[in-house]
C-alpha positions as CSV (number, residue, x, y, z in Angstrom):
1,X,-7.0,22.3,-5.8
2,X,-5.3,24.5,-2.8
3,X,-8.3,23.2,-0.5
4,X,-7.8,19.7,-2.0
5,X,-3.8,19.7,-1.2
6,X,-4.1,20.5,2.1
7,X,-7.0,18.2,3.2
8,X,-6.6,15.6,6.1
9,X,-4.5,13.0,5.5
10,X,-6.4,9.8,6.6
11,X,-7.8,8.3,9.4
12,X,-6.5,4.9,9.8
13,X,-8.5,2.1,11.3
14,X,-11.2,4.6,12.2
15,X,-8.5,6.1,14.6
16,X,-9.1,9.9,15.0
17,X,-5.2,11.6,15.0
18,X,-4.4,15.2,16.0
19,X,-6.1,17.0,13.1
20,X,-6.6,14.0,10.8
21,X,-10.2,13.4,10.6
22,X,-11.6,10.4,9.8
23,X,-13.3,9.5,6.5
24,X,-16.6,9.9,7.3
25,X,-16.2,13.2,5.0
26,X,-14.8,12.0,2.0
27,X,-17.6,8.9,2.5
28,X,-20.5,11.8,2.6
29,X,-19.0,13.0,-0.3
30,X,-19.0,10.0,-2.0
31,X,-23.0,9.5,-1.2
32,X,-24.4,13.1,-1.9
33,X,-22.9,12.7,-5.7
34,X,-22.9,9.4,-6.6
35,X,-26.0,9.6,-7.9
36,X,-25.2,12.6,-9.7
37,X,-22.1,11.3,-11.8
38,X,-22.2,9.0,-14.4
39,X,-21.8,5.6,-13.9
40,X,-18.7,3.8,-15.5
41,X,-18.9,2.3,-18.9
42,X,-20.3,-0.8,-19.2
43,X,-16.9,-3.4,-19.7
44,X,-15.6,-4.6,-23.4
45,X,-15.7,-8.3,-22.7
46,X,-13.6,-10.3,-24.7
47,X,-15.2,-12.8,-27.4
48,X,-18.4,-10.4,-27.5
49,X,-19.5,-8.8,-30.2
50,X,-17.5,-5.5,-30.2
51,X,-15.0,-7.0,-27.4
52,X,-11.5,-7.7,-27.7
53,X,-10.3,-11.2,-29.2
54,X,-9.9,-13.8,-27.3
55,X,-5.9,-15.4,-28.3
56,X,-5.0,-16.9,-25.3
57,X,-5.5,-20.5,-23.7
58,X,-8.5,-20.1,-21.0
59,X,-10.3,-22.3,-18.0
60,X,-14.0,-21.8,-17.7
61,X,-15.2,-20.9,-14.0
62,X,-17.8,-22.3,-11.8
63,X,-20.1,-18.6,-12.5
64,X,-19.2,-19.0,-16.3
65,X,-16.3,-16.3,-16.3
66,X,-12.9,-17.3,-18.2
67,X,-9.6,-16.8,-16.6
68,X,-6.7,-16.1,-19.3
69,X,-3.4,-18.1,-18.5
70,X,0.0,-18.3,-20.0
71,X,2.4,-21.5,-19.0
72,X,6.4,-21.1,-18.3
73,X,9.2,-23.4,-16.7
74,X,8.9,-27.5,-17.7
75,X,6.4,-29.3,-18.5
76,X,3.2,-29.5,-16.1
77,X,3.3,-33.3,-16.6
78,X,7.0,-33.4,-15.6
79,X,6.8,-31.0,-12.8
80,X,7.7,-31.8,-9.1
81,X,6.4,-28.4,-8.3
82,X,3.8,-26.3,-9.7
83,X,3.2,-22.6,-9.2
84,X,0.9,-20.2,-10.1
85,X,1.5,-16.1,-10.0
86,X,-0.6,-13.5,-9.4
87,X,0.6,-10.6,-11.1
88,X,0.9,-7.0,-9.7
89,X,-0.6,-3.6,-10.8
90,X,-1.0,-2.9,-14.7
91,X,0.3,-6.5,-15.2
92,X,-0.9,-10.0,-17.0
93,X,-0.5,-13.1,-17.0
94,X,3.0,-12.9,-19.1
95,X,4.7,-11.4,-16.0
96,X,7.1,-13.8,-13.8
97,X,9.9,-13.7,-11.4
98,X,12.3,-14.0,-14.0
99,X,13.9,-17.4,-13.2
100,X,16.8,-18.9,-15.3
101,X,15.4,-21.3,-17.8
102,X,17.7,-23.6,-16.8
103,X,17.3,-23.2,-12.9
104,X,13.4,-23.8,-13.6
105,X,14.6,-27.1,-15.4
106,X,17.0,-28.1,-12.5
107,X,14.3,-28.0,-10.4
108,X,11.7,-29.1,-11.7
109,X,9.3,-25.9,-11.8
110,X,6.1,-25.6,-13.6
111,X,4.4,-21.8,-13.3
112,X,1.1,-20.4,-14.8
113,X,0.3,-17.1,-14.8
114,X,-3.2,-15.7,-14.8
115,X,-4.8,-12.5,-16.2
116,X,-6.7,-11.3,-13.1
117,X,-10.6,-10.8,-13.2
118,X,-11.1,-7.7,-15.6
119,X,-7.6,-8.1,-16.5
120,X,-6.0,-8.3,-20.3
121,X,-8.2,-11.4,-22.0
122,X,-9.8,-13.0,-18.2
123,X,-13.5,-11.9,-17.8
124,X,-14.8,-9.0,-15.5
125,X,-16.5,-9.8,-12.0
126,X,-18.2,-7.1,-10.8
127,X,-17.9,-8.7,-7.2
128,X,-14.2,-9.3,-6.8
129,X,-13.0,-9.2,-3.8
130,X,-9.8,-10.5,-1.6
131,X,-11.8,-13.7,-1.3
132,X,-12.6,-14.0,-5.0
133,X,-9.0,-13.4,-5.4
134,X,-8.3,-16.9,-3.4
135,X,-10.5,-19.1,-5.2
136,X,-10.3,-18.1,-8.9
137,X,-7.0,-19.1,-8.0
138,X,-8.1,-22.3,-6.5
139,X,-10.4,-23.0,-9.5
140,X,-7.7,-22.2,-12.3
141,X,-5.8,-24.6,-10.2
142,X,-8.3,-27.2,-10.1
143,X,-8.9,-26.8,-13.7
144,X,-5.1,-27.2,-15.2
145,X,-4.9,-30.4,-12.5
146,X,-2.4,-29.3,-10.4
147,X,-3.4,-31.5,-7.4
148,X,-4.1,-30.8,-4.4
149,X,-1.6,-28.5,-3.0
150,X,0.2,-26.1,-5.4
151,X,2.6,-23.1,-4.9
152,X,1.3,-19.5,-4.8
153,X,3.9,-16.3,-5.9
154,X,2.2,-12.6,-5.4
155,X,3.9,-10.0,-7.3
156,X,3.1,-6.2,-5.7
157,X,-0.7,-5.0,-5.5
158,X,-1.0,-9.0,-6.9
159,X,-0.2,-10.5,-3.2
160,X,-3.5,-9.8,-2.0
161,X,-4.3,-13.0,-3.5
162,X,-2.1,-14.5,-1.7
163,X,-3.8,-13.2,1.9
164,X,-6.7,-14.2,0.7
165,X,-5.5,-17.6,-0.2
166,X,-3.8,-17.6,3.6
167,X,-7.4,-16.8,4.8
168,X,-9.8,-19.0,2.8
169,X,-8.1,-21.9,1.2
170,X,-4.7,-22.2,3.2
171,X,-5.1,-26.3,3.1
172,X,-4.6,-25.6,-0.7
173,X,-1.2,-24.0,-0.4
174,X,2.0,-26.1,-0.2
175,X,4.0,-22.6,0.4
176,X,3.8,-19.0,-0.5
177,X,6.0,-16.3,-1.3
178,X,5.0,-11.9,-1.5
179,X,7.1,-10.4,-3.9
180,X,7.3,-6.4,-2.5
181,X,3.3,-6.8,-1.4
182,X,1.3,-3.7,-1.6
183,X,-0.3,-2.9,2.5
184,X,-3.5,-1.1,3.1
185,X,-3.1,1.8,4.8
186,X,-6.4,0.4,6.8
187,X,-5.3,-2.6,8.1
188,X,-5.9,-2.5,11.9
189,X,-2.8,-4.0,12.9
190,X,-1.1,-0.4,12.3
191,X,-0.4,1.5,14.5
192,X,-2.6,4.8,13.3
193,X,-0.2,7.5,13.8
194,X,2.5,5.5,11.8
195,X,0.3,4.8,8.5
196,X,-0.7,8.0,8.6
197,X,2.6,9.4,9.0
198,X,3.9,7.4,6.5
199,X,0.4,8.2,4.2
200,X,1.1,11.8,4.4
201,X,4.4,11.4,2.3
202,X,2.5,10.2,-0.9
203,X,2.2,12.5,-3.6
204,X,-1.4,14.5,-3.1
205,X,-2.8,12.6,-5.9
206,X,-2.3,9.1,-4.4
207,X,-3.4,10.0,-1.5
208,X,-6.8,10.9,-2.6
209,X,-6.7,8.1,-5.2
210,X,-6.3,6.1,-1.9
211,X,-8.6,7.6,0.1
212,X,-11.7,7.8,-2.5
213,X,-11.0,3.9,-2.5
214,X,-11.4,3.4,0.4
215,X,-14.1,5.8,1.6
216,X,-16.3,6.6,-1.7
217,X,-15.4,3.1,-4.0
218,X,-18.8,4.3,-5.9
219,X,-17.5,7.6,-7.3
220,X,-13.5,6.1,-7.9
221,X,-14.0,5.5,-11.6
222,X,-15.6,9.2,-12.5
223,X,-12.9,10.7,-9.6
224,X,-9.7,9.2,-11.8
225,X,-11.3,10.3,-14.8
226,X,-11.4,14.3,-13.9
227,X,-8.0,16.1,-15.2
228,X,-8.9,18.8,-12.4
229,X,-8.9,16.5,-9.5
230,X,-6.1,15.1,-7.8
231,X,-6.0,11.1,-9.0
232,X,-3.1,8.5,-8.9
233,X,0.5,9.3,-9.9
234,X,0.7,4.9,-10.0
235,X,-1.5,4.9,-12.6
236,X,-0.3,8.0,-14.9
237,X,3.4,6.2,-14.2
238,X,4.7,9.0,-12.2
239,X,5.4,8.5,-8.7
240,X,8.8,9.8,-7.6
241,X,10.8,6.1,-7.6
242,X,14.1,6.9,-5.2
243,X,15.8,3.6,-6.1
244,X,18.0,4.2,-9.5
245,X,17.3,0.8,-11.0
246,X,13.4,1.2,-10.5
247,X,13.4,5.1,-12.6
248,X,15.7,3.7,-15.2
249,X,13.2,0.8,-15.8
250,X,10.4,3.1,-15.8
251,X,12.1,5.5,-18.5
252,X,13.1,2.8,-20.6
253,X,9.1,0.8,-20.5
254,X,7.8,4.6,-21.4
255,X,10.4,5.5,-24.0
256,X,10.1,2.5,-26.0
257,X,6.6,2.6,-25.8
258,X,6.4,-1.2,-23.8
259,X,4.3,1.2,-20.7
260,X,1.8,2.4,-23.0
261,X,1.4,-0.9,-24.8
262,X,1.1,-2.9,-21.2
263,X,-1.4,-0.5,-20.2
264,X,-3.9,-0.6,-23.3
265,X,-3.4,-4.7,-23.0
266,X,-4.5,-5.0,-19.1
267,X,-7.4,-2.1,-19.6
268,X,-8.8,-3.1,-22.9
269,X,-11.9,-4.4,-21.6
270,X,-11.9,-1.2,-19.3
271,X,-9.8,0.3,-17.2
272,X,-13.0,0.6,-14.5
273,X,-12.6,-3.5,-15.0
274,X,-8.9,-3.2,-14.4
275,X,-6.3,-1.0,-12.5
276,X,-9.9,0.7,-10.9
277,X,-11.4,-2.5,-9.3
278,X,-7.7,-3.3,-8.1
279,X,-7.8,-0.1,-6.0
280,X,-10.9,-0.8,-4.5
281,X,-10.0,-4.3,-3.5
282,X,-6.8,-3.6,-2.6
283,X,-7.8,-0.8,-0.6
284,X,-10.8,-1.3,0.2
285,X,-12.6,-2.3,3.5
286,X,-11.3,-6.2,4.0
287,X,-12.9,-8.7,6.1
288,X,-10.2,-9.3,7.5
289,X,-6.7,-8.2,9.1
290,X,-3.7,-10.3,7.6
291,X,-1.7,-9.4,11.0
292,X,-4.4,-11.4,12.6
293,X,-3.9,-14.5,10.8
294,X,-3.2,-17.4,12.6
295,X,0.1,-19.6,10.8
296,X,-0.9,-21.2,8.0
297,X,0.6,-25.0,7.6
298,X,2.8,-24.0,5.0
299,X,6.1,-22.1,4.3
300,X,5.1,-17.9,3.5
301,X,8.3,-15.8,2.6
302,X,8.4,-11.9,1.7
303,X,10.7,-10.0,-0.7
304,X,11.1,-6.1,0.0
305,X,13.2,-3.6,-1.0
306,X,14.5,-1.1,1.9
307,X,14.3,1.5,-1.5
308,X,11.1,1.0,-2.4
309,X,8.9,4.0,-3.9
310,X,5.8,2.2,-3.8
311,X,5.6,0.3,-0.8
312,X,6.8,2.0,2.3
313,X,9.4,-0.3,4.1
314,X,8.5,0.7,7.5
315,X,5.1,-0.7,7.2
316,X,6.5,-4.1,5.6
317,X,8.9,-4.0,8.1
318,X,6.0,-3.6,11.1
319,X,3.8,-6.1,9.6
320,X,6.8,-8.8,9.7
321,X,7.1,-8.1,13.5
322,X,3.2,-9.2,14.1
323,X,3.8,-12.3,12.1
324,X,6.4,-14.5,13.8
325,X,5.7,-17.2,10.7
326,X,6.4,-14.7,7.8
327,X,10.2,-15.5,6.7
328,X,11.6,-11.7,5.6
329,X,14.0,-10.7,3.3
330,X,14.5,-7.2,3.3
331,X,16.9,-6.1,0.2
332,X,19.5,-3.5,0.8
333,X,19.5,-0.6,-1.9
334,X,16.4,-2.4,-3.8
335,X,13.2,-0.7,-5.2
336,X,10.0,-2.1,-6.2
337,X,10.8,-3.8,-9.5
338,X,12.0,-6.8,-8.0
339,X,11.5,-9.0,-11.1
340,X,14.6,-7.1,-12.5
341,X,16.8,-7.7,-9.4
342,X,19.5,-10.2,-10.7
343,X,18.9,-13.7,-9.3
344,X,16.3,-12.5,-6.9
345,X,13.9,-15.2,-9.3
346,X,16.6,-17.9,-9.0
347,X,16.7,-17.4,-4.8
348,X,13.1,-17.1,-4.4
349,X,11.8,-20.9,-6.2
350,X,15.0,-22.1,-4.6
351,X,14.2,-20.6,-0.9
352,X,10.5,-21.4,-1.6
353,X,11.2,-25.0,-2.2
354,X,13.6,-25.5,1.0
């Protein structure tokens, strides 16, 4: 573990830095025992014999998979704007910005929310991706009739959806709004010595989490499942949080058992499926640099907290810089739970909708 702890930090962009190698170790690793763990379980799929229930309203997909969706705000048929939300890390398709009822009315606002692939009661796809991201949003859109341009809302690790719908369908999006996105540590348009500065001040555990999910994807599922190895403090619900409103959330979800109970909902078709395919999409190796994107021909906006545990500000911050078309609201003395912020849901459909 002593060895472990004081291992190289990480090698961003395939950048060497004073005495942080690059990957190509931990990738090694990865190779010489992938064969020699065992592979992950095969997934619980729901509606299968032995699988969890299916309860919830679903679309069919172009490969056969379901997506799981839940509806909020007025009426689809009454809306003059529809929305759909990708949720964030150990979420579901229950999870919104947390509008006012009656500001959704005012305005008009029909969301959907989606159990992402592997996710709570949506079907496993062993190929997800950034890009498979983008269109099962496009085809739950196209299947619920929401015409040919909707709204797109990424909450946290969630956004990625929301690159990948800037990238691959961005004639689809009539605007789009990043609620406290998660970065990769990867992306080229980092400087190096900055992410890895900024990597370095994780808690050992996420950085290896982070590293073997990047570098050795193949070995992630049996590397979070060893209590002797340093794995994700995210994921156990641990990570030091320094903004007060984001640890006195935290406490309250664990204490009343709601963390526990969110957790066996999204994983219960396996949490390989789940929080595990999330970490080697999100960061993974992408085909592409979001600080290279050229400006989509639609609105984006970004929420971020100048507090937040999770994602590190300075990074937002940098990546804001590179894109003259992102609109960004940094919040003073705000963490990463920006669903809880008061109002922040009211300001966001109202600033999304000009």
């Amino acid at each position: 573990m002593e060895l472990l702890a004081k291992a190289p930090v990480l090698g961003c962009a395939g950048k060497r830095q004073p005495g942080l190698p690059t990957g190509s170790v931990v990738g090694a690793l990865g190779r010489l025992i992938r064969g020699a763990v065992p592979p992950p379980p095969p997934p619980r799929v729901c509606g299968t014999p032995g699988g969890p229930p299916v309860t919830a309203p679903r679309v069919r997909l172009r490969d056969g998979r379901h997506l799981a969706y839940a509806e909020s705000g007025v009426r689809k048929e009454d809306a003059r704007f529809k929305v759909v939300i990708s949720h964030g890390f150990t979420g579901s398709r229950l999870d919104t910005i947390r509008p006012a009822p009656e500001v959704a009315e005012q305005l008009g606002v029909y969301m959907v929310g989606f159990d992402r692939s592997g996710y709570g009661q949506s079907d496993p796809n062993p190929n997800r991706s950034v890009k498979s991201a983008a269109l099962d949003v496009e085809e739950l859109a196209d299947a619920l009739g929401l015409g040919p341009k909707f709204y797109l809302i990424g909450i946290s690790l969630g956004s990625h959806a929301v690159w990948g719908a800037l990238k691959y369908i961005p004639d689809r999006i009539a605007g789009a709004a990043m609620m406290a996105p998660v970065v990769n540590y990867w992306w080229p348009g980092f400087p190096a010595d900055l992410a890895a500065e900024v990597y370095a001040k994780q808690e050992v555990g996420d950085q290896w989490a982070l590293r073997v999910s990047h570098h050795a994807p193949g070995i992630l599922h049996w590397w979070m499942e060893q209590s002797w190895l340093p794995t994700s403090t995210v994921v156990a619900g641990t990570t030091p949080l320094p903004n007060k409103r984001d640890a006195e959330i935290r406490s309250k979800l664990k204490a009343d058992g709601t963390f526990q109970q969110k957790m066996e909902q999204a994983t219960q078709q396996g949490i390989h499926e789940s929080y595990y395919r999330d970490m080697m999409v999100m960061f993974g190796k992408w085909e592409f640099d979001p600080m290279s994107l050229p400006e989509p021909p639609c609105p984006v906006h970004l929420w971020q907290g100048d507090e937040d545990g999770l994602v590190p500000v300075v990074l937002q911050r940098h990546l804001a810089s590179r894109l003259s078309w992102i609109n960004y609201h940094e919040l003073p003395g705000t963490g990463h739970f920006l669903s809880s912020v008061p109002e922040l849901g009211d300001t966001v459909l109202r600033t999304l909708f000009g």
